[in-house]
N, CA, C and O of each residue as an XYZ file, in Angstrom:
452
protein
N      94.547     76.477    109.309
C      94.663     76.780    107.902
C      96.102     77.206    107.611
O      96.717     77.985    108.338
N      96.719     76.519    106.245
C      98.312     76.944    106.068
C      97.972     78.505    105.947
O      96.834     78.968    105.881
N      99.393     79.363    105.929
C      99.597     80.612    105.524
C     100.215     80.501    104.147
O     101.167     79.762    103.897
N      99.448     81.494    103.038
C     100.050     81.315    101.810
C     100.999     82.681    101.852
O     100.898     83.444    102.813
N     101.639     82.869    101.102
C     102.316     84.391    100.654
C     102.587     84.210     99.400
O     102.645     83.061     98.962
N     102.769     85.128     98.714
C     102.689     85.132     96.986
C     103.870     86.419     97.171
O     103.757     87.434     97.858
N     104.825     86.062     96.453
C     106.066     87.089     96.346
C     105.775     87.367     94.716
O     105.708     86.421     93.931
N     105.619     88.683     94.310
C     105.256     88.784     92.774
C     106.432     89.788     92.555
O     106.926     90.423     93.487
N     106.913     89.903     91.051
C     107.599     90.723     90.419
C     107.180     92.423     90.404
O     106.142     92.986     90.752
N     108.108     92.808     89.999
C     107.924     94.282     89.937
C     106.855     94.654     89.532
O     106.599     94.090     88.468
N     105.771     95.609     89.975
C     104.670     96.102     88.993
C     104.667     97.607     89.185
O     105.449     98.301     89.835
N     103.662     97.931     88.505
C     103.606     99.090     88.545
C     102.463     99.731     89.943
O     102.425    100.872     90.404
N     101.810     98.775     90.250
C     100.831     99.131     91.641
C     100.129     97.649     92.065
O     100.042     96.634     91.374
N      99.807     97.813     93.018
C      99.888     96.271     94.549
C      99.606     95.169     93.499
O     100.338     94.199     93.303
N      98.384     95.458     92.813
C      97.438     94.047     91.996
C      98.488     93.626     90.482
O      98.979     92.588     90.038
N      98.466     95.065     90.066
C      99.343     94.771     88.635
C      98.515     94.846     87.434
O      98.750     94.666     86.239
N      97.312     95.216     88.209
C      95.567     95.553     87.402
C      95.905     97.093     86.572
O      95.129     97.998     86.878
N      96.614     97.317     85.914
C      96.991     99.092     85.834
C      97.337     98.827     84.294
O      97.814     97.765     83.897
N      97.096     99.714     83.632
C      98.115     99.842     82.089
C      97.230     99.129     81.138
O      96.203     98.610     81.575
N      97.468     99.068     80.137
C      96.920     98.952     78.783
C      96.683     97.471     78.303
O      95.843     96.985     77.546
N      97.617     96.988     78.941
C      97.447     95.249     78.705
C      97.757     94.448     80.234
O      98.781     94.233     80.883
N      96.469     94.175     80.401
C      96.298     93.673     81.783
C      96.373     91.905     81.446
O      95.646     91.412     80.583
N      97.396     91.037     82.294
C      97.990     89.771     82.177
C      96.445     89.230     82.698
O      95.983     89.712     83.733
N      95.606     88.114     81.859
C      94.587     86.790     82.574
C      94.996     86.937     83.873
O      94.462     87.770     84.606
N      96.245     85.932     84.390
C      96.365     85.130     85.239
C      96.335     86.375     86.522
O      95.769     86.140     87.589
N      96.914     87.499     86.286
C      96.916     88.429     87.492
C      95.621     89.099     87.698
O      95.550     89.676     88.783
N      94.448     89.187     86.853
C      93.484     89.331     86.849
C      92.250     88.154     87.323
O      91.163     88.460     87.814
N      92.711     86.809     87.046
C      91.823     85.421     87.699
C      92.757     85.472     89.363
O      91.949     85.417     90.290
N      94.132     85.557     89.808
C      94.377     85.547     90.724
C      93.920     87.230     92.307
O      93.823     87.353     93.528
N      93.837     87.883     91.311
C      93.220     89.023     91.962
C      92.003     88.786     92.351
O      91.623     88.771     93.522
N      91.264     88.567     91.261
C      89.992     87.958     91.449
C      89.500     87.320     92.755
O      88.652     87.702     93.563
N      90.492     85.947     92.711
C      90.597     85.071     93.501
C      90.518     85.716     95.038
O      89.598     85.860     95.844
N      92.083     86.064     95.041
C      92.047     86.500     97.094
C      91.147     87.768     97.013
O      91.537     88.391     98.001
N      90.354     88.388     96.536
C      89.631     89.137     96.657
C      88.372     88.529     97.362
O      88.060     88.816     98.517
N      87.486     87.426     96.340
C      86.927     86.763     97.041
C      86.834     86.033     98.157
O      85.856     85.954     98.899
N      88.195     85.333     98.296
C      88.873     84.641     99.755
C      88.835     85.872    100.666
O      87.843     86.085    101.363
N      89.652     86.496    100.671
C      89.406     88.193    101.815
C      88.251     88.067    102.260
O      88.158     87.693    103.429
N      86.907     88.351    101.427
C      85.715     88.715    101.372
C      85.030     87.806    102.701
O      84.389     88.310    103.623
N      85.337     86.397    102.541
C      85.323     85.053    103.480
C      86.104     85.137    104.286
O      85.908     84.366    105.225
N      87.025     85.805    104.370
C      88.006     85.915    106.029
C      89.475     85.257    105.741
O      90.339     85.404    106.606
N      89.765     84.565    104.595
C      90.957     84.111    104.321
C      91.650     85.198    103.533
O      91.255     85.881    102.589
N      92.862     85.162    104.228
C      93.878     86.134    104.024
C      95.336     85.241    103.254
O      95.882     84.195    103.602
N      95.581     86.033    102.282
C      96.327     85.482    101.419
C      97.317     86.559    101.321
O      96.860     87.587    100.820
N      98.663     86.603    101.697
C      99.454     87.719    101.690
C     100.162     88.045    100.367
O     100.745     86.963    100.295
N     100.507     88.601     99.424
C     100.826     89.344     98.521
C     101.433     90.196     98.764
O     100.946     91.123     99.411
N     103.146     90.219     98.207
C     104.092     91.453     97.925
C     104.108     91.682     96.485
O     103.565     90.843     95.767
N     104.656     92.701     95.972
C     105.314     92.589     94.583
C     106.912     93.687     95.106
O     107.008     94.642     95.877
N     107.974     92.932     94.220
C     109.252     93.741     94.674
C     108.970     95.069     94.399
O     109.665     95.406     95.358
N     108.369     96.710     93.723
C     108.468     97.629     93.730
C     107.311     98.073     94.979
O     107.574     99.071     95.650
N     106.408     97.525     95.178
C     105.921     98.381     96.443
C     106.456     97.774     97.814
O     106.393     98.657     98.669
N     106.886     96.762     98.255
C     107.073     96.189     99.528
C     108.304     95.419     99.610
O     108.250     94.412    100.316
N     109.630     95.747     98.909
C     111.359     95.320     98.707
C     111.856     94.785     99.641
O     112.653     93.856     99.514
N     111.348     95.440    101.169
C     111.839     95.203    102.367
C     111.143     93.653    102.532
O     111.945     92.744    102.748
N     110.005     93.377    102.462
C     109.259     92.034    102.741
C     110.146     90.859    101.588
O     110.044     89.676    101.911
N     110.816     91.108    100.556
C     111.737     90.228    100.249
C     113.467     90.414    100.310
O     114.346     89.807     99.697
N     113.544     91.539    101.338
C     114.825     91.251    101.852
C     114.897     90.506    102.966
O     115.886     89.777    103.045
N     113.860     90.478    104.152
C     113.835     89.962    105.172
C     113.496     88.668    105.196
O     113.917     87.989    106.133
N     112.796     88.155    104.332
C     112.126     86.599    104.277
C     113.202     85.908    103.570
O     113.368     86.106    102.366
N     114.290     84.738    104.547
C     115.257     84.167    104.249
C     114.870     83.506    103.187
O     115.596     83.618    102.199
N     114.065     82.939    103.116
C     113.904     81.724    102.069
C     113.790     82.643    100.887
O     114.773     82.458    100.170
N     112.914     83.644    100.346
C     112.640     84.668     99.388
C     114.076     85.230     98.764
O     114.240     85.408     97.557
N     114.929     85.442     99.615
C     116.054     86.563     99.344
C     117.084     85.166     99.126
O     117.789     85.126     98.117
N     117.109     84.398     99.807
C     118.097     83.166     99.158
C     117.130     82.565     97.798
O     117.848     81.803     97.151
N     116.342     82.627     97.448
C     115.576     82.354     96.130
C     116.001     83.614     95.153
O     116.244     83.275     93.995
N     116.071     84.397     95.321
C     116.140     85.568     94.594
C     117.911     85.173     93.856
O     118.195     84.939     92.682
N     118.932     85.234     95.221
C     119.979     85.393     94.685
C     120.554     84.221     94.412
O     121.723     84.199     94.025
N     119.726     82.916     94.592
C     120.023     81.642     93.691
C     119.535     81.690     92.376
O     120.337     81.818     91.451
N     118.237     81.599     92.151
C     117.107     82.291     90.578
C     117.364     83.101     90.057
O     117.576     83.011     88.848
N     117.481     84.423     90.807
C     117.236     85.852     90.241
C     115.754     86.283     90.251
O     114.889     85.671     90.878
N     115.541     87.331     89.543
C     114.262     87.674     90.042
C     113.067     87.350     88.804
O     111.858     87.506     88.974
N     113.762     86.829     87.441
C     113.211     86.117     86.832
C     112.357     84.689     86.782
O     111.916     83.941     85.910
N     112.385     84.750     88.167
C     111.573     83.097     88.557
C     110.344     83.794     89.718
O     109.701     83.117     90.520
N     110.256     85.108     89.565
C     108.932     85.434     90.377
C     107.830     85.240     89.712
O     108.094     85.323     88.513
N     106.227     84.925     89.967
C     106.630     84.882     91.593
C     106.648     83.707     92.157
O     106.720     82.608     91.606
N     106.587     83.934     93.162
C     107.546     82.665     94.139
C     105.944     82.692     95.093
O     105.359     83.702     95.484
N     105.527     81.265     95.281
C     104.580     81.177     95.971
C     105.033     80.414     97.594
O     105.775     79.432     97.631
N     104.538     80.957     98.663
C     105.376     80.107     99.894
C     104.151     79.977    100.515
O     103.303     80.857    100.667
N     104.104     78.548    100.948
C     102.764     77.400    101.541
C     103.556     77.405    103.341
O     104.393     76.506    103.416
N     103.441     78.075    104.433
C     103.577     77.669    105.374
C     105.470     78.034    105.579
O     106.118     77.418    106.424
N     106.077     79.028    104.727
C     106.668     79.646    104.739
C     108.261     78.921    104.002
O     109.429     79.310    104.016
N     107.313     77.274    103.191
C     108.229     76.094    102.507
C     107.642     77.179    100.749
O     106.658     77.854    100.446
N     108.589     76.875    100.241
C     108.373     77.473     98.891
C     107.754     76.269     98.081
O     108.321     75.181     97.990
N     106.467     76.582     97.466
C     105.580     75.457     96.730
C     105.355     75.770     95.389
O     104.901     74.842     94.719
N     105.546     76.803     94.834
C     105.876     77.086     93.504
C     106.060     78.253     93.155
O     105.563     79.220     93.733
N     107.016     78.325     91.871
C     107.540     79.543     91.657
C     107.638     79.559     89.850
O     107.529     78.546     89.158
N     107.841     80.807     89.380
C     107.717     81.057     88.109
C     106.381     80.850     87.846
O     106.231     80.261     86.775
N     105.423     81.093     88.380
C     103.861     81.672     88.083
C     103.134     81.312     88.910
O     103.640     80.480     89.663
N     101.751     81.676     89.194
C     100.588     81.903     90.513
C     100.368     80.010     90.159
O     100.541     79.141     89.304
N      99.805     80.298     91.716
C      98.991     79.134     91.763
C      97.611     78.918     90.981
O      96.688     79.733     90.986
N      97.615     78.066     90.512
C      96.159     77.624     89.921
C      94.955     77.683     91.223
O      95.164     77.840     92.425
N      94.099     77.562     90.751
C      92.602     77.960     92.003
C      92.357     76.695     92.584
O      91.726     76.616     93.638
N      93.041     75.134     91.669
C      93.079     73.755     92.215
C      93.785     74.030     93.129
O      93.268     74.274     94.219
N      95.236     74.077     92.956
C      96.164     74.429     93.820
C      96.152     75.485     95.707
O      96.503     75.353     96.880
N      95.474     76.459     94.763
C      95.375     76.997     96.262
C      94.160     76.436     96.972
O      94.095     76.576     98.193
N      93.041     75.717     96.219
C      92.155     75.128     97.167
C      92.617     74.177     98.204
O      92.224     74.116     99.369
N      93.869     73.148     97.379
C      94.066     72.366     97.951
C      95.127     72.627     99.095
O      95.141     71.940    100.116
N      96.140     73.807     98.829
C      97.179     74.380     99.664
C      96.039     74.621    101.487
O      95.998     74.056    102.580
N      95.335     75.771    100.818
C      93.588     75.495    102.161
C      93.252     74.485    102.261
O      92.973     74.618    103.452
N      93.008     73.524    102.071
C      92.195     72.338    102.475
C      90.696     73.138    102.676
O      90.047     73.233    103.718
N      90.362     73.695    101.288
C      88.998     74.216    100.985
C      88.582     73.897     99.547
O      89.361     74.029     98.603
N      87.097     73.396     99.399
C      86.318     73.176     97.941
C      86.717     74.631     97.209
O      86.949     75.797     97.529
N      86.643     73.790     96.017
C      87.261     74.893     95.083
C      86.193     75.696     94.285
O      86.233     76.318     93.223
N      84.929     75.367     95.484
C      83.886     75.925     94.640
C      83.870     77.808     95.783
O      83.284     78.875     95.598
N      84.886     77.282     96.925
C      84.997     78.261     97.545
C      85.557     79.463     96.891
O      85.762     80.363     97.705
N      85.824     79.715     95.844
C      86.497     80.773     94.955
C      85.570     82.071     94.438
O      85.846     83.204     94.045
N      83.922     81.074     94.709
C      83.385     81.948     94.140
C      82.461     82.841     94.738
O      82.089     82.433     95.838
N      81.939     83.972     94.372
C      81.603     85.225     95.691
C      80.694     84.515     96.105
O      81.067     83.994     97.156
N      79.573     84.177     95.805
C      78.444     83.420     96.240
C      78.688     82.912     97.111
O      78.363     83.448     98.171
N      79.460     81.475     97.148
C      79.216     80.435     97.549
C      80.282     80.381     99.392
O      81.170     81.164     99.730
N      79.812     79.376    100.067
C      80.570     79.694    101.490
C      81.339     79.133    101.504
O      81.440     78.309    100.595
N      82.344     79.200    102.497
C      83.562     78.037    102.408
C      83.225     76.935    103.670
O      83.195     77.322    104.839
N      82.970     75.489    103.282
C      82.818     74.689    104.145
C      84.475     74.461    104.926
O      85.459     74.363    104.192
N      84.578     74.415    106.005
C      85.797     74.374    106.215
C      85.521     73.144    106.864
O      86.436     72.494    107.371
């Protein structure tokens, strides 16, 4: 199975689930590796204010940063190749990044691998 990592922008705490106006997409993507976790797939997640060091050290991340800036987070990395950036993956997308049904997203259901 590839390794995903999700490099996210500054928040205010890990998910970004906090404060008065909570963003869809960080709320369907939370969602998401929550359920994946739940099934044993591990989906790694930084955001630059809790974990800075995990995008100073990851060459590709920190040469993205100071080519982009940090206005193109987040930065999604498929196998440690950067596969999209300036917003999360869609649930097509990361099914297909796994080579898993995309019905695997949901708590119920198992992941045929």
């Amino acid at each position: 199975m590839k390794k995903i990592t999700i490099y996210e922008p500054a928040m205010c705490c890990p998910t970004g689930l906090c404060g008065v106006s909570i963003d869809p997409d960080l709320l369907r993507i939370s969602t998401v590796l929550n359920n994946l976790k739940k099934k044993g797939i591990e989906i790694e997640r930084y955001n630059l204010t809790n974990s800075p060091m995990k995008f100073m050290t990851n060459k590709t991340v920190n040469k993205m940063i100071n080519e982009k800036g940090i206005d193109e987070l987040p930065f999604t990395l498929v196998d440690e190749e950067v596969a999209i950036t300036g917003r999360y993956p869609t649930n097509e997308e990361l099914a297909d990044f796994l080579g898993i049904p995309i019905n695997s997203f949901d708590e119920e259901s198992k992941i045929d691998k």
